[in-house]
KOLTORVO-619482 format. One line per 4 residues: for each residue x, y, z of N, C-alpha, C. Coordinates in steps of 0.05 Angstrom, whole numbers. Layout:
<sites>
X:Y:Z:X:Y:Z:X:Y:Z  ...;
</sites>
This chain:
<sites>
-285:1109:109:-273:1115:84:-245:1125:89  -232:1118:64:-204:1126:76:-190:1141:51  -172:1174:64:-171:1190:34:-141:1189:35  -137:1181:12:-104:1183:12:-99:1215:16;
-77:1205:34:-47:1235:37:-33:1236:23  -15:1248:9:18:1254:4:30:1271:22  48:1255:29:66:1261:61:91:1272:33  84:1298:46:121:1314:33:136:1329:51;
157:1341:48:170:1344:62:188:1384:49  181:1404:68:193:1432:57:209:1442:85  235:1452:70:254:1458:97:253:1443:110  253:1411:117:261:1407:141:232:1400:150;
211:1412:151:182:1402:157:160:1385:144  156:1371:163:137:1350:140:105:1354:148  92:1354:117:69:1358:107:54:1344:104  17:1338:103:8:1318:92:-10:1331:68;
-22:1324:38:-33:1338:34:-65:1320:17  -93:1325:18:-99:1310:6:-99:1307:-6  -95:1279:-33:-97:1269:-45:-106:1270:-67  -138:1268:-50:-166:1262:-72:-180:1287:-81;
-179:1304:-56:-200:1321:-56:-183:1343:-71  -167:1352:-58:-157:1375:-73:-153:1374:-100  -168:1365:-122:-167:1362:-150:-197:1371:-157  -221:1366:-131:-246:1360:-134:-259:1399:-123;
-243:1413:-112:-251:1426:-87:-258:1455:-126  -282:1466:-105:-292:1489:-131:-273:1516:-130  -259:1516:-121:-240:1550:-114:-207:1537:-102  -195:1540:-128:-174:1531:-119:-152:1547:-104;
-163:1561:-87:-153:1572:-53:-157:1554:-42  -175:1536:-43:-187:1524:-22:-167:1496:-17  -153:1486:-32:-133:1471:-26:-110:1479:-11  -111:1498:1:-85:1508:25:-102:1490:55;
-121:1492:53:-139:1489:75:-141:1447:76  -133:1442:53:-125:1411:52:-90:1407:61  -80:1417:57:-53:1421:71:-43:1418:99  -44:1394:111:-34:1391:143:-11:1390:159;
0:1401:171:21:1393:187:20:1361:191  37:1348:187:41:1312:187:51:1307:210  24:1297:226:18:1285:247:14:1251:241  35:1231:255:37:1203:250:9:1187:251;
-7:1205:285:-23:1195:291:-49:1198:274  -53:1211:269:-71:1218:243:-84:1202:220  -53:1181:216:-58:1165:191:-50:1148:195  -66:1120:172:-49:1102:176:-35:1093:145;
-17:1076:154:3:1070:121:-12:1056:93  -30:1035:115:-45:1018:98:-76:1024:96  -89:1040:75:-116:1037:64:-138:1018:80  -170:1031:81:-177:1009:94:-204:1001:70;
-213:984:82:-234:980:61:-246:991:35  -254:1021:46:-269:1038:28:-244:1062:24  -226:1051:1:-199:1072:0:-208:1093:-23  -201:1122:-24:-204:1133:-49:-180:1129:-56;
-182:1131:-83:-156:1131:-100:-146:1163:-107  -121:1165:-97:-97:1186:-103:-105:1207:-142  -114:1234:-130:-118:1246:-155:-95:1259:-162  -72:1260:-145:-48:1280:-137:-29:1264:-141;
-10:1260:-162:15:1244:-162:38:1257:-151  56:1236:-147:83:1240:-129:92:1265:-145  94:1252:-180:109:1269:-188:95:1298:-202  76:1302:-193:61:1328:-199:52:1356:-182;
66:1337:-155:68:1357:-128:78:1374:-130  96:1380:-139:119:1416:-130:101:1433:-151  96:1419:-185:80:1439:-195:63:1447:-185  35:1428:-174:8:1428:-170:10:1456:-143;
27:1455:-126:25:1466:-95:38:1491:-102  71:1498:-127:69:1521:-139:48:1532:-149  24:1522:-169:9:1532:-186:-3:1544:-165  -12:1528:-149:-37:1542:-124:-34:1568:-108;
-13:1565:-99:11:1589:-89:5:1617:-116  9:1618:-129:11:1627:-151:-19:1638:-154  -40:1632:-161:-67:1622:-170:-83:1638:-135  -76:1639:-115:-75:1652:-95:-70:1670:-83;
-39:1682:-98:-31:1700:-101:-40:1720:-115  -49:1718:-145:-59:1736:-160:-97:1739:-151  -114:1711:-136:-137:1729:-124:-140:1742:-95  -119:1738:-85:-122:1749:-63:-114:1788:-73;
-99:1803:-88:-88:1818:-92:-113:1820:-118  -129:1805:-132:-156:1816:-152:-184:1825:-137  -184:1806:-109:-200:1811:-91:-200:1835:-78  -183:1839:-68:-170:1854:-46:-179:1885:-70;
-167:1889:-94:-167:1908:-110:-205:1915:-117  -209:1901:-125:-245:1893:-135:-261:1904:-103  -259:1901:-81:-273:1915:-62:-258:1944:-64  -237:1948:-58:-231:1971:-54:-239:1991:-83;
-246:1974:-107:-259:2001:-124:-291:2004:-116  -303:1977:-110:-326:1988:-106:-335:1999:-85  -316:2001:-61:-321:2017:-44:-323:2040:-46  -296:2053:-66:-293:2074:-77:-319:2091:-93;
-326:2077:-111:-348:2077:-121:-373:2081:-113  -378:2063:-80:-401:2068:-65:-400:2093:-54  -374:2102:-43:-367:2129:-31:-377:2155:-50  -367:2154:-74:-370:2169:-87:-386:2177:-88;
-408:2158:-96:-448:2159:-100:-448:2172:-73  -449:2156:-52:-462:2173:-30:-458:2203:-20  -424:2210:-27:-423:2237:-24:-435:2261:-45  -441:2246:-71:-456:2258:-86:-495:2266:-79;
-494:2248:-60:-526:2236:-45:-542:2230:-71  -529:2211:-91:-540:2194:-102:-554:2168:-84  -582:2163:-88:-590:2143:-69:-586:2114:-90  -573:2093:-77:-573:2080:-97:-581:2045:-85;
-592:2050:-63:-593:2031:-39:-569:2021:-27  -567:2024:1:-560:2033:21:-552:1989:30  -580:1979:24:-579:1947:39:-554:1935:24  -554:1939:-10:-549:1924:-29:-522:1932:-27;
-509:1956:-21:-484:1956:-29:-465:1937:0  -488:1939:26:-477:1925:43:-471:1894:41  -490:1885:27:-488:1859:20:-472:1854:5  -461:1874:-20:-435:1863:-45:-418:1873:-21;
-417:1887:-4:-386:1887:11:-381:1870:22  -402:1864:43:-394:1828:54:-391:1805:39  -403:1802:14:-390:1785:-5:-358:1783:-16  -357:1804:-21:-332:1813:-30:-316:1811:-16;
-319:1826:20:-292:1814:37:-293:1788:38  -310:1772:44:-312:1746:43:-291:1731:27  -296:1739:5:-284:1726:-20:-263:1735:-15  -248:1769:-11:-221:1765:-3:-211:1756:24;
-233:1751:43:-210:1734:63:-211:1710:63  -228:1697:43:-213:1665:36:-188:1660:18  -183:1682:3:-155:1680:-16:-130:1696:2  -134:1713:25:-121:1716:38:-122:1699:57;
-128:1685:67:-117:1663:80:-117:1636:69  -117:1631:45:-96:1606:20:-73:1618:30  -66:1647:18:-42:1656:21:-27:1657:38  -36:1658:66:-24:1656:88:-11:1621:90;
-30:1607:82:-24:1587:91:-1:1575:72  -5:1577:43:20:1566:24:43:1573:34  45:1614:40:67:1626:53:78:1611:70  58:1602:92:82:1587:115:90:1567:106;
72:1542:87:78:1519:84:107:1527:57  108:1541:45:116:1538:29:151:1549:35  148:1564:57:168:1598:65:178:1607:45  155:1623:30:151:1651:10:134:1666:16;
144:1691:9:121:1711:16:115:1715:-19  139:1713:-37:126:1726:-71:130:1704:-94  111:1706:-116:112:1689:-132:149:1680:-145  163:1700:-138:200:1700:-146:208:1689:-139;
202:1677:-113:221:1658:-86:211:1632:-94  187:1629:-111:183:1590:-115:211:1584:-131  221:1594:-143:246:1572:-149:251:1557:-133  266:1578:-109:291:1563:-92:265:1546:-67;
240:1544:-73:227:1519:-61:231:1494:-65  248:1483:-48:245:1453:-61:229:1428:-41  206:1425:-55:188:1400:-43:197:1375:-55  190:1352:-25:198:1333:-38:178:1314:-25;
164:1292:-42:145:1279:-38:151:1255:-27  139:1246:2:149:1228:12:141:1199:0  108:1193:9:99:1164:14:67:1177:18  42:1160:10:18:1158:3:17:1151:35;
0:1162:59:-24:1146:78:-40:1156:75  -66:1147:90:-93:1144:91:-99:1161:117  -128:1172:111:-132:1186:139:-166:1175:131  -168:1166:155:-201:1148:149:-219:1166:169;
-251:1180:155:-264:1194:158:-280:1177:162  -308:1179:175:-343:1168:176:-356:1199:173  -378:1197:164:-402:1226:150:-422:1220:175  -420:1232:184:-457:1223:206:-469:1251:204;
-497:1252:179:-497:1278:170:-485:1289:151  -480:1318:158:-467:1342:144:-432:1341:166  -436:1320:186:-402:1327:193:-382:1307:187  -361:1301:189:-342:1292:184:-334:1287:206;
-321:1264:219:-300:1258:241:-286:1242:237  -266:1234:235:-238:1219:242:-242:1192:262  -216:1182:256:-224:1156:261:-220:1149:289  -210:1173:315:-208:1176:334:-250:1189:344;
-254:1196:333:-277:1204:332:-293:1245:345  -260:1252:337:-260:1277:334:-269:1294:297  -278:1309:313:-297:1327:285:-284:1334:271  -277:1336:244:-260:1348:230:-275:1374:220;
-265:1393:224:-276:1415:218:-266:1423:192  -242:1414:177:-236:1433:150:-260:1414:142  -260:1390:136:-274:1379:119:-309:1382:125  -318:1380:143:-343:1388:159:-344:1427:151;
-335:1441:149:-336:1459:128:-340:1460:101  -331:1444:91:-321:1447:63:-350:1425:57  -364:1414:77:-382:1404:61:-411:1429:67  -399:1443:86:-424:1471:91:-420:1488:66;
-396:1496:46:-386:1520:28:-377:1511:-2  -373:1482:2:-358:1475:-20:-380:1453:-36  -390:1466:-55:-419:1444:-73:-403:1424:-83  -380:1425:-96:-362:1409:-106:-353:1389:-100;
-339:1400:-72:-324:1375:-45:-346:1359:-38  -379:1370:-28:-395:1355:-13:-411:1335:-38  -408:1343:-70:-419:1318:-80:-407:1297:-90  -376:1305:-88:-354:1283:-91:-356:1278:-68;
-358:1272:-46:-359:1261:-17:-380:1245:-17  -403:1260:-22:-434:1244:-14:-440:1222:-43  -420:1221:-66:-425:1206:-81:-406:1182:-76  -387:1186:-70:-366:1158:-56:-369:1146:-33;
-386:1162:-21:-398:1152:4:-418:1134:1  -438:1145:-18:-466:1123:-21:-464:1104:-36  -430:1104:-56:-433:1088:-79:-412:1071:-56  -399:1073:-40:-385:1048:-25:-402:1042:-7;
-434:1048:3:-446:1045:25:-464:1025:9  -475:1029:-16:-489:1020:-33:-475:997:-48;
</sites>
């Protein structure tokens, strides 16, 4: 299968980003993590058999990659806020020796960092791709969208590998976390296999 890129270009560095998926993915943090350093070898120019079609237009790029930036920014800093009250909160109870279970508050904390260290690291990653640290500085961002290639995947399983026959791990994740990504995957997969 083969997923279209958009090859763009910030400062001077060129980007690939996907296409298809990042329109499909359930948490839109999770498109920093579709965002590649543009490696030639990686892709090729021309589509191969089983091509997805481009959900990401040329000319919708600077908004779409601002919005996300943006949209990342404000959960990483809702996240980040939302544990630290209920920690507060857990503290409180306990110094009062209110018993209020002890398992359960451990479990919403690990949820909770969880959830903030996947919007802290979107953030990290737009930041570098983007070079901003605050929502003020997207002005003077200027992206510019190169040219559509293809980066062709095979599924054996729950993994993903490339067409060198190395594992892709963002995407081989994202089909372990992401219900979204893995039934738009496993439905283009069986409807081009079928």
């Amino acid at each position: 299968m083969s997923i279209p890129y958009l090859v763009f270009k910030i400062n001077g560095t060129l980007y690939a980003i996907d296409a298809h998926f990042t329109k499909t993915v359930e948490k839109e943090e999770r498109v920093a993590v579709l965002i590649r350093p543009y490696n030639a070898l990686l892709y090729s120019d021309k589509p191969g058999e089983r091509a997805l079609e481009p959900l990401l237009g040329m000319d919708e790029l600077a908004e779409f990659l601002k919005g996300a930036f943006t949209a990342s920014y404000e959960r990483s800093r809702e996240k980040f806020n939302e544990r630290v009250r209920y920690i507060r909160r857990w503290n409180i109870l306990r110094f009062l020796g209110i018993p209020t279970g002890h398992q359960r508050h451990i479990e919403k904390d690990e949820e909770l960092a969880e959830e903030s260290r996947e919007a802290m690291m979107a953030l990290t990653i737009f930041r570098k791709v983007l070079g901003v640290k605050r929502e003020e500085e997207l002005d003077r961002v200027s992206i510019q969208p190169l040219r559509y290639v293809y980066y062709d995947v095979r599924l054996e399983g729950s993994e993903v590998f490339d067409r060198h026959g190395n594992k892709d791990k963002i995407y081989t994740q994202l089909m372990m976390f992401d219900e979204s990504f893995k039934r738009e995957l496993l439905e283009k997969w069986e409807k081009d296999d079928g």
